[in-house]
MIPANU-265246 format. One record per residue (C-alpha): chain; x negated, y negated, z. Coordinates in steps of 0.2 Angstrom, whole numbers, padded with zeros to 4 digits. Example, Ala and Ser with C-alpha at 12.3 -4.5 7.8 and 13.67 -1.06 7.14 Angstrom:
// MIPANU-265246
zaro chain: A	x: -0062	y: 0022	z: 0039
zaro chain: A	x: -0068	y: 0005	z: 0036
This chain:
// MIPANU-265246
zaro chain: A	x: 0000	y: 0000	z: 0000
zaro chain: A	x: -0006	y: -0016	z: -0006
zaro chain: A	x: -0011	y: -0030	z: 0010
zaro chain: A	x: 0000	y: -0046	z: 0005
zaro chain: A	x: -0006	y: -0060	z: 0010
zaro chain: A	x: 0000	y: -0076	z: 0015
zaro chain: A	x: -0002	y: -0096	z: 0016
zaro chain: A	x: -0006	y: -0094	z: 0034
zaro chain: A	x: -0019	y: -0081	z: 0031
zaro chain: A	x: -0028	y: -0093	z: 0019
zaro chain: A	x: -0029	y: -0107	z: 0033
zaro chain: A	x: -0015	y: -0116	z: 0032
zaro chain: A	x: 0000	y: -0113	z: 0043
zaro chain: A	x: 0015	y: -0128	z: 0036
zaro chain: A	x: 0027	y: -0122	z: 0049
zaro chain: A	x: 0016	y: -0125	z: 0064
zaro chain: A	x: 0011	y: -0145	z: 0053
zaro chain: A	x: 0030	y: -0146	z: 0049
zaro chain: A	x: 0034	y: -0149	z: 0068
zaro chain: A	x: 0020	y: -0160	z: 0069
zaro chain: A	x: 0027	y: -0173	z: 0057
zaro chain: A	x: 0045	y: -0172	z: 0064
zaro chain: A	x: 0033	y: -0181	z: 0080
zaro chain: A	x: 0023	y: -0192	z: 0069
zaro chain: A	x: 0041	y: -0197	z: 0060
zaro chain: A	x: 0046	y: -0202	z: 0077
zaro chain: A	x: 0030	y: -0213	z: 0082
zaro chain: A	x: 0032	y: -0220	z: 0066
zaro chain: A	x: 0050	y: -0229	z: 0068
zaro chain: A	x: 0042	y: -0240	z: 0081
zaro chain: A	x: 0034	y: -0249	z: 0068
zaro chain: A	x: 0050	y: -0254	z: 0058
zaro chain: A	x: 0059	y: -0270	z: 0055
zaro chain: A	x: 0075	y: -0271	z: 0045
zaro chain: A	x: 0067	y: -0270	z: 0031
zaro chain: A	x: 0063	y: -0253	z: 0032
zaro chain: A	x: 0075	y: -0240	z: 0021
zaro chain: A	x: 0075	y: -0226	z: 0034
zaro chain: A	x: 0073	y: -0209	z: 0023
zaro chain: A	x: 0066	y: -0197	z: 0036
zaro chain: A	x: 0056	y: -0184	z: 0025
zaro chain: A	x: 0057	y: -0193	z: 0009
zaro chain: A	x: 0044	y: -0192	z: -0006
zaro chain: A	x: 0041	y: -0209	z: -0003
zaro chain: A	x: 0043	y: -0224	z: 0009
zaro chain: A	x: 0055	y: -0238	z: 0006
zaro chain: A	x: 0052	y: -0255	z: 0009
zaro chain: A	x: 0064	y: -0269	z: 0005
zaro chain: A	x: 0058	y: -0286	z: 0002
zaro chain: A	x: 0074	y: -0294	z: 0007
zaro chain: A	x: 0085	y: -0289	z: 0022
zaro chain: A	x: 0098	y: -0295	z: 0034
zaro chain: A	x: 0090	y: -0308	z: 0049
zaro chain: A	x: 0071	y: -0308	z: 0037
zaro chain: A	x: 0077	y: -0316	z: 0019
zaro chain: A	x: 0064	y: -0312	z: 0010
zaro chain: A	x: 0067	y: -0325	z: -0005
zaro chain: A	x: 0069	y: -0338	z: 0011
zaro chain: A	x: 0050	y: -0338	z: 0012
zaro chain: A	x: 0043	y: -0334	z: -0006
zaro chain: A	x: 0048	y: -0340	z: -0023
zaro chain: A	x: 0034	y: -0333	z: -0032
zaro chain: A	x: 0027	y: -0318	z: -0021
zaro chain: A	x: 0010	y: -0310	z: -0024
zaro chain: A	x: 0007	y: -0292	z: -0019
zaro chain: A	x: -0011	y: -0290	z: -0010
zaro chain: A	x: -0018	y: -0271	z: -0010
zaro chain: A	x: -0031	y: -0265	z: 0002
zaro chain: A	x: -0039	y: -0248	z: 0005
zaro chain: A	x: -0053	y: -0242	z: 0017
zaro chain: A	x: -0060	y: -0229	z: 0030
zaro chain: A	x: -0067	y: -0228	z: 0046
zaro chain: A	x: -0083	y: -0219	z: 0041
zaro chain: A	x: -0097	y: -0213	z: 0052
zaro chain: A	x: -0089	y: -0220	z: 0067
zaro chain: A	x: -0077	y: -0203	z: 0067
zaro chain: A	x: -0094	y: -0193	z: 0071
zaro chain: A	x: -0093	y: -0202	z: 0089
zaro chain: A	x: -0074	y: -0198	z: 0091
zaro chain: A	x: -0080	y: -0179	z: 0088
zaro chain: A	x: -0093	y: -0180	z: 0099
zaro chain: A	x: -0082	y: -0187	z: 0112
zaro chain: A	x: -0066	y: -0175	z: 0109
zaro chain: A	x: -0057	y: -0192	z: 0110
zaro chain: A	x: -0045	y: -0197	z: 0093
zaro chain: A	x: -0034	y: -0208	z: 0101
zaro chain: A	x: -0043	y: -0227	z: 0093
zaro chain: A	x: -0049	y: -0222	z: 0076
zaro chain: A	x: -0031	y: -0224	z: 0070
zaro chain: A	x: -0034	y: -0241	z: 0075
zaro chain: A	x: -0049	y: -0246	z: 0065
zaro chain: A	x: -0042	y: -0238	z: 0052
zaro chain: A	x: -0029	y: -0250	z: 0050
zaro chain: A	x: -0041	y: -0264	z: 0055
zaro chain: A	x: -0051	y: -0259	z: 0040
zaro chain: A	x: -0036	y: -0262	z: 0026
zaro chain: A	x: -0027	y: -0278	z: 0036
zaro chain: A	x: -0040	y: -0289	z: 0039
zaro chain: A	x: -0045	y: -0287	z: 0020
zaro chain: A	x: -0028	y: -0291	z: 0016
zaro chain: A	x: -0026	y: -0308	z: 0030
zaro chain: A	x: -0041	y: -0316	z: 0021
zaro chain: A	x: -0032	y: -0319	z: 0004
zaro chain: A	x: -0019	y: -0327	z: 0018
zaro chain: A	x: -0003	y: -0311	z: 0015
zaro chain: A	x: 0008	y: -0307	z: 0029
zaro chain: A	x: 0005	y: -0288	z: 0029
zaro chain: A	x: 0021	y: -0278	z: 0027
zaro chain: A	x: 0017	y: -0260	z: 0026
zaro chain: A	x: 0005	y: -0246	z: 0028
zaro chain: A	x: -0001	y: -0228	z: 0023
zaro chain: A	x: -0012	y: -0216	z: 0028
zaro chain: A	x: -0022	y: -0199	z: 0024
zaro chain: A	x: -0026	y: -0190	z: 0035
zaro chain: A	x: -0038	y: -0173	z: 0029
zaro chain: A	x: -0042	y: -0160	z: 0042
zaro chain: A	x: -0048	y: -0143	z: 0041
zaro chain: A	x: -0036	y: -0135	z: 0052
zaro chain: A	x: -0020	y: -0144	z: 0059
zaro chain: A	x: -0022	y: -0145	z: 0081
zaro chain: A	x: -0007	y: -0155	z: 0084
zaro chain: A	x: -0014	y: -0167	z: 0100
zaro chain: A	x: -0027	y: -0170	z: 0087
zaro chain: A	x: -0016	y: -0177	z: 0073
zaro chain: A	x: -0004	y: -0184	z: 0086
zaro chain: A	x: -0017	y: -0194	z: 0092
zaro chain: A	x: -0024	y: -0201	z: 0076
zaro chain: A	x: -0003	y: -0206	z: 0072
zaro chain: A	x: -0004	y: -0216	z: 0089
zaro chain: A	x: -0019	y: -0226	z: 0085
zaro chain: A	x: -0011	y: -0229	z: 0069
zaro chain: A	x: 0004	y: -0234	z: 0076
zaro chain: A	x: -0005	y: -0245	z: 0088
zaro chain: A	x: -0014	y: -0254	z: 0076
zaro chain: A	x: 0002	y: -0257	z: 0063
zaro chain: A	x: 0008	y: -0266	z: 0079
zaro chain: A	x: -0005	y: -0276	z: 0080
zaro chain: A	x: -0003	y: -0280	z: 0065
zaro chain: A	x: 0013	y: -0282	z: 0063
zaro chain: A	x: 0018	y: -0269	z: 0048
zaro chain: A	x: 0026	y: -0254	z: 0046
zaro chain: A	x: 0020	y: -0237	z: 0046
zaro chain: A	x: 0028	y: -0232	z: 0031
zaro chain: A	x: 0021	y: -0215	z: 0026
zaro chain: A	x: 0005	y: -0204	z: 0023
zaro chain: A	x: 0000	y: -0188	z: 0019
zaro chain: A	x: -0007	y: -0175	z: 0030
zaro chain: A	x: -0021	y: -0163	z: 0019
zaro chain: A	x: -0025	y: -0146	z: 0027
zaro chain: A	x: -0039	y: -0139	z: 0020
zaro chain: A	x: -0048	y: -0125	z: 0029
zaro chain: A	x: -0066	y: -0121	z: 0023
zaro chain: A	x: -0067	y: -0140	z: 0017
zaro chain: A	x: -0072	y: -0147	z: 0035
zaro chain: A	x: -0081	y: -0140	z: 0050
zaro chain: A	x: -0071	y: -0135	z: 0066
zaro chain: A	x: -0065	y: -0152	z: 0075
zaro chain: A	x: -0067	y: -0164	z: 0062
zaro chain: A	x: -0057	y: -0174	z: 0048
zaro chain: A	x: -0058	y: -0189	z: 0040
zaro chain: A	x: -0045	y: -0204	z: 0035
zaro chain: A	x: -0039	y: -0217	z: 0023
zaro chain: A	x: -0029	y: -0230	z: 0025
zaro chain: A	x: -0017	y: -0241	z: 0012
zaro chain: A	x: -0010	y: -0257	z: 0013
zaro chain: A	x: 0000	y: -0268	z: 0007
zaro chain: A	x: 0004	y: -0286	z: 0009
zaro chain: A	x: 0014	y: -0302	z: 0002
zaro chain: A	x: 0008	y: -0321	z: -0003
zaro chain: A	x: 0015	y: -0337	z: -0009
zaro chain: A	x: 0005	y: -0338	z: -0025
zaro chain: A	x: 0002	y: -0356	z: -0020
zaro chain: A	x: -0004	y: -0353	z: -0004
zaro chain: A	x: -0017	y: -0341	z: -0011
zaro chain: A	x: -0033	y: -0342	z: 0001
zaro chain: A	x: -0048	y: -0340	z: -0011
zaro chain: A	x: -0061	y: -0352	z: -0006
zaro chain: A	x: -0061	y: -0363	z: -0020
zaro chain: A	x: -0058	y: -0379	z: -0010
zaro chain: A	x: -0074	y: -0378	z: 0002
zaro chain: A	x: -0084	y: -0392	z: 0000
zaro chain: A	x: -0099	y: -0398	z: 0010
zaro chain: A	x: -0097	y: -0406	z: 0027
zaro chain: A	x: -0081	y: -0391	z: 0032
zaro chain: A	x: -0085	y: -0381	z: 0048
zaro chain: A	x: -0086	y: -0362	z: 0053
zaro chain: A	x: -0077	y: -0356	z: 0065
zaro chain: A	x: -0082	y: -0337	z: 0071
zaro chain: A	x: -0069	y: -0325	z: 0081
zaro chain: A	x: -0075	y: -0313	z: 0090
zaro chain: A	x: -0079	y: -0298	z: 0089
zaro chain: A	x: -0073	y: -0284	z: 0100
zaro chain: A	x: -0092	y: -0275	z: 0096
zaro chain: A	x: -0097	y: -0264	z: 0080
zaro chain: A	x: -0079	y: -0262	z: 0074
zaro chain: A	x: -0082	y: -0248	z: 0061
zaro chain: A	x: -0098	y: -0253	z: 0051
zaro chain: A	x: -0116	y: -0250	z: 0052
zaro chain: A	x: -0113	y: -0232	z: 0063
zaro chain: A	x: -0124	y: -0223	z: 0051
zaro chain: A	x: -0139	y: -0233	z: 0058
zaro chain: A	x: -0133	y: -0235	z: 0076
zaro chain: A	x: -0130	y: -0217	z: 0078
zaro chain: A	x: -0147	y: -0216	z: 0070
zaro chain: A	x: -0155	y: -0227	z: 0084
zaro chain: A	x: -0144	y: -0221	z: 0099
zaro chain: A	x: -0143	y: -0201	z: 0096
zaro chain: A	x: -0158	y: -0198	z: 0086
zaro chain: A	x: -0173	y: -0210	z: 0091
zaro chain: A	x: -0168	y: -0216	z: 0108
zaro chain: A	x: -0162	y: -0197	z: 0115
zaro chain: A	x: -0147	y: -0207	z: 0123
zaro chain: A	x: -0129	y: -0194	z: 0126
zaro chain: A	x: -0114	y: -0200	z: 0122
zaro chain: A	x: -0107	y: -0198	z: 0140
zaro chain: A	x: -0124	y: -0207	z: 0146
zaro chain: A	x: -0120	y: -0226	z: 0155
zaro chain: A	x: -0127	y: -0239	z: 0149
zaro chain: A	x: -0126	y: -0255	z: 0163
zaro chain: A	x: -0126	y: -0266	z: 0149
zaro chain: A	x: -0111	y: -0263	z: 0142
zaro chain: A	x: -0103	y: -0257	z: 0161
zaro chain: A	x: -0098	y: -0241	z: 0152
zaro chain: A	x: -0106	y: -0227	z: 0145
zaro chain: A	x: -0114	y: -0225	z: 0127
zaro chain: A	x: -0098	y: -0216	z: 0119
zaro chain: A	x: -0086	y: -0228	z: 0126
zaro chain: A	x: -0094	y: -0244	z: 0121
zaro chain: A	x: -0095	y: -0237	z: 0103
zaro chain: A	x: -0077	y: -0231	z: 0101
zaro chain: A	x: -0070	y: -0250	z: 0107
zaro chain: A	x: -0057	y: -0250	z: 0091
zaro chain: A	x: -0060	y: -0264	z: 0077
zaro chain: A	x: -0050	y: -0281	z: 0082
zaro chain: A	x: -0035	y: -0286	z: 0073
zaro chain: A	x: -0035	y: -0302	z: 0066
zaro chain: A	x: -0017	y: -0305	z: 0058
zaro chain: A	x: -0006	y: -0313	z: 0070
zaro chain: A	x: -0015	y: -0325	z: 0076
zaro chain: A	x: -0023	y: -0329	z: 0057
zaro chain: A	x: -0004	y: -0329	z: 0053
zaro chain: A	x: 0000	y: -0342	z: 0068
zaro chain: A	x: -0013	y: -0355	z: 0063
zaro chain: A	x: -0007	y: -0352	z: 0042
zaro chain: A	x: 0011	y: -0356	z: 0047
zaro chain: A	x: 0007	y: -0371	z: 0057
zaro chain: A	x: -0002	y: -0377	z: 0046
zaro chain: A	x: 0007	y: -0374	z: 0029
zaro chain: A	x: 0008	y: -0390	z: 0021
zaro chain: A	x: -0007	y: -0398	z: 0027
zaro chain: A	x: -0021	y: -0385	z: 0022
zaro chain: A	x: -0033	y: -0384	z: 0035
zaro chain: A	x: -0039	y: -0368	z: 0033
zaro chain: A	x: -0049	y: -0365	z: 0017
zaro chain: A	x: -0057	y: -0350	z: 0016
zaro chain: A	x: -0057	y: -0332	z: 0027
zaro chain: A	x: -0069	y: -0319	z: 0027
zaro chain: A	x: -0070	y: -0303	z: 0035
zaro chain: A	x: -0086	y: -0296	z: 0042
zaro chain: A	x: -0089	y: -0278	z: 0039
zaro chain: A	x: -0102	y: -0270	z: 0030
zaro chain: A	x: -0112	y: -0280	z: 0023
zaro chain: A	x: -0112	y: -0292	z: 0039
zaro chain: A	x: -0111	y: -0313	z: 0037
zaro chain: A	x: -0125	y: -0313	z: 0023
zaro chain: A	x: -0116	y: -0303	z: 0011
zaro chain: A	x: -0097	y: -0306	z: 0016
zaro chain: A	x: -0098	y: -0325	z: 0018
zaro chain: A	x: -0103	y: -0328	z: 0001
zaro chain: A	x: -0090	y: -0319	z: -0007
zaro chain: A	x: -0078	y: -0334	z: -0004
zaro chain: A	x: -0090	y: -0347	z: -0007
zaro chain: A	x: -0089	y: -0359	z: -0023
zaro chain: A	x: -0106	y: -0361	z: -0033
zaro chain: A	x: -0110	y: -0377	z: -0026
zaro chain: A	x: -0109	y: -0375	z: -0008
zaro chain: A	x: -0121	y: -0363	z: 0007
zaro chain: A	x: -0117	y: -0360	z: 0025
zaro chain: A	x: -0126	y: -0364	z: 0038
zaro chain: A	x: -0124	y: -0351	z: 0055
zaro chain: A	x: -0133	y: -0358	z: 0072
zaro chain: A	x: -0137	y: -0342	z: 0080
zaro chain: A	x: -0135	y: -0346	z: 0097
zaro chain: A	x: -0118	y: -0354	z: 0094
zaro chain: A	x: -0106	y: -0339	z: 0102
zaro chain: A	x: -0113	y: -0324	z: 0115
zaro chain: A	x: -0117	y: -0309	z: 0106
zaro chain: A	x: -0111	y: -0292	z: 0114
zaro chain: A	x: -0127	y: -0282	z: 0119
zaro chain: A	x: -0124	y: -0269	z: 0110
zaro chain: A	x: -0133	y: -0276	z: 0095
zaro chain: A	x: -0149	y: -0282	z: 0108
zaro chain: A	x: -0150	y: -0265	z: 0113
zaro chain: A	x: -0149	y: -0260	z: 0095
zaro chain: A	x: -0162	y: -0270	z: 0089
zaro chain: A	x: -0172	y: -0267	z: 0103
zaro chain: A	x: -0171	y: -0247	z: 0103
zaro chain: A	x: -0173	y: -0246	z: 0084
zaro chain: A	x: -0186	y: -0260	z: 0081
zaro chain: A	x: -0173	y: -0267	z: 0069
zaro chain: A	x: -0178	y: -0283	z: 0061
zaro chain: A	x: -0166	y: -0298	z: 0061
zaro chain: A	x: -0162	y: -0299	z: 0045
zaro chain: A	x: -0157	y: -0281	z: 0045
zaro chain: A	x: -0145	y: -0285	z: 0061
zaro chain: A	x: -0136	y: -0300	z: 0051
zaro chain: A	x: -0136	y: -0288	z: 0036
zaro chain: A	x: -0129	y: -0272	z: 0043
zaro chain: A	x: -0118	y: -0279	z: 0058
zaro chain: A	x: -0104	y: -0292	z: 0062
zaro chain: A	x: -0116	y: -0298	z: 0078
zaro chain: A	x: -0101	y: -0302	z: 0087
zaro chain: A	x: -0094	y: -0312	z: 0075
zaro chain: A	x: -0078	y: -0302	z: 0066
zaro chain: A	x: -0070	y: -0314	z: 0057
zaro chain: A	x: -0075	y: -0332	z: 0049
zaro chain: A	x: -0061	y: -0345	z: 0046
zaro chain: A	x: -0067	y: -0361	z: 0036
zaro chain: A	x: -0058	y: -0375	z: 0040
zaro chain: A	x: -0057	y: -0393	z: 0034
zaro chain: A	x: -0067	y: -0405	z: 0048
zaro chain: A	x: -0053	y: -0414	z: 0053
zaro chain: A	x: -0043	y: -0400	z: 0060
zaro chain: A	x: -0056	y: -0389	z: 0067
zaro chain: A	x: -0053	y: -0393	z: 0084
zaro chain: A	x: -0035	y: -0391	z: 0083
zaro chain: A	x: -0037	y: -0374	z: 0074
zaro chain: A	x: -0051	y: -0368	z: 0089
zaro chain: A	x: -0037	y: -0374	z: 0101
zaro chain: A	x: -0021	y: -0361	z: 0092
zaro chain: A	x: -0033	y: -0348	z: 0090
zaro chain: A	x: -0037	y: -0349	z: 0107
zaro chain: A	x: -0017	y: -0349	z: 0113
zaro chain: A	x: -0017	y: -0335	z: 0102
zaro chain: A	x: -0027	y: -0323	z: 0114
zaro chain: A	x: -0042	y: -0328	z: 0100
zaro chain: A	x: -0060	y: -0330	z: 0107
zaro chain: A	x: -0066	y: -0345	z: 0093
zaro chain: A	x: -0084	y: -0352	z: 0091
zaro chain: A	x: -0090	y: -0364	z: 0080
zaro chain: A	x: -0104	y: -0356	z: 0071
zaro chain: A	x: -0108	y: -0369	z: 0056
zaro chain: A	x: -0107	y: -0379	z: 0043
zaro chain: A	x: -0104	y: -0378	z: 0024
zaro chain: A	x: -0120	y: -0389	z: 0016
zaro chain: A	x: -0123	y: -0390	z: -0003
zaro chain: A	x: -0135	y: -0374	z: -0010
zaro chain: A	x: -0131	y: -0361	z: -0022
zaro chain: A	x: -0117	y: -0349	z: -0013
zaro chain: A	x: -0128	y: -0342	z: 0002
zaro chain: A	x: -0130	y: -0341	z: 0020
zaro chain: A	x: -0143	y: -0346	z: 0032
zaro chain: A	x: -0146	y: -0339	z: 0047
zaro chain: A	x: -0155	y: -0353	z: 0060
């Protein structure tokens, strides 16, 4: 008699995920606004752009989709090592959504992939928390993903994820940085540490230079090594949405950029016209020790540091002179923690470190 074999016996048991979505479907609903279409188990998720209490058409005459996708990267390899899931949903949102804010959109939704060699559910329920933690924060919906199981593509314990977003602006209200000119100021937000770039290299320095163990405390960062590296990514698009609204008409803020690989030197420039540099004063905002004890531990030259890392600084808001104050101030109301880090001058579209 012939041995018949099964899905299961491959690897991937659907009933056992099956009852893992129904509580993912669940977690999910506490992201939703009216505009949501509820369709529990549908092919797609729905997402009207006009709705009862949120009139769409009220706020946009000529709407522009903004698209973003990302991942968390090697910062998952310290989730592993820590048996601890429950914040990389959250920098996995922060990777699409602070993208998407610098163009100036309202986020409105977003997806997620989640590919894992074998489905343990506290696992993928925690990941769907952090997601749903950070759409929160954010202030979208969760409004789908897709689950992968695939045994013999990742080693026991691990997974990775990608995450889809999408957003809405007024075509007119379109934040490119074509309008900076010489004489605006930087303001910097802060950081809430690495966020989720550059791990390669501090995982690198840390694990295999310095010895150190993830459970190790450091009294620098009054908790241990693991913890301090798992901090998720910091949300930028409430308060970024506050200070847009307010100042709708009057245009104070020219230009956004999000600081993630690449650091300020490479994602500063991105937004800058041809005619115009930055100027960043170093000692203008307190940098988290994390990246001292980098530099220290891995001998990492500065110019590496500004290259690789946010050094504290997450995301940078350019904003006309005569309202910087007044912006520092709403950001602050705003739970914000703003520094005034420099100044655009005249060059050719780069920035200098002092």
């Amino acid at each position: 008699m012939k041995l018949q074999l099964s899905y299961k016996d491959a690897g991937v048991d659907t009933a056992r995920k099956d009852v893992v979505i129904d509580e993912i479907i669940r977690l999910m609903k506490r992201t939703y606004d009216p505009r949501v279409i509820d369709l529990p188990w549908g092919f797609g998720g729905l997402f009207a752009l006009s709705s009862p209490g949120k009139l769409f058409a009220k706020h946009y005459k000529s709407p522009v989709l903004v698209s973003c996708t990302d991942g968390v990267g090697t910062k998952l390899k310290i989730a592993f090592m820590l048996n601890k899931h429950d914040t990389v949903g959250i920098d996995l949102v922060a990777m699409s959504i602070n993208d998407l804010i610098v163009q100036g959109a309202e986020p409105l939704f977003f997806l997620d992939y989640i590919s894992i060699g074998k489905v343990n559910e506290n696992v993928l329920i925690d990941l769907v928390k952090g997601i749903v933690t950070g759409c929160e924060q954010a202030g979208c919906a969760l409004l789908g993903g897709e689950t992968a199981e695939m045994p013999d593509f990742y080693p026991a314990g691990e997974y990775d994820m990608a995450g889809f977003a999408v957003g809405v602006v007024e075509k007119s209200r379109i934040i490119t940085g074509k309008n900076i000119r010489p004489g605006d100021m930087v303001i910097g937000l802060a950081s809430s540490g690495l966020h989720s770039n550059g791990y390669s290299l501090a995982r690198k320095v840390f694990f295999d230079k310095a010895k150190m163990r993830p459970n190790q405390h450091i009294p620098e960062f009054a908790a241990s090594l693991g913890e301090e590296l798992l901090k998720p990514t910091r949300i930028y698009s409430k308060p970024i949405k506050d200070v847009l609204v307010h100042y709708r008409v009057k245009r104070a803020v020219k230009g956004i950029a999000n600081i993630t690989g690449g650091g300020m030197i490479e994602n500063i420039p991105r937004i800058l016209p041809a005619n115009v540099s930055i100027e960043i004063e170093t000692g203008s905002w307190q940098r988290p020790p994390v990246f001292t004890l980098i530099q220290k531990l891995g001998n990492v030259s500065n110019d590496e540091m500004y290259r690789v890392f946010n050094m504290g600084i997450g995301l940078v808001v350019v904003v006309d002179p005569f309202y910087t104050g007044a912006v520092i101030q709403r950001l602050k109301s705003a739970g914000e923690t703003p520094y005034l880090i420099g100044r655009v001058k005249r060059g050719n579209k780069e920035v200098v470190i002092r």
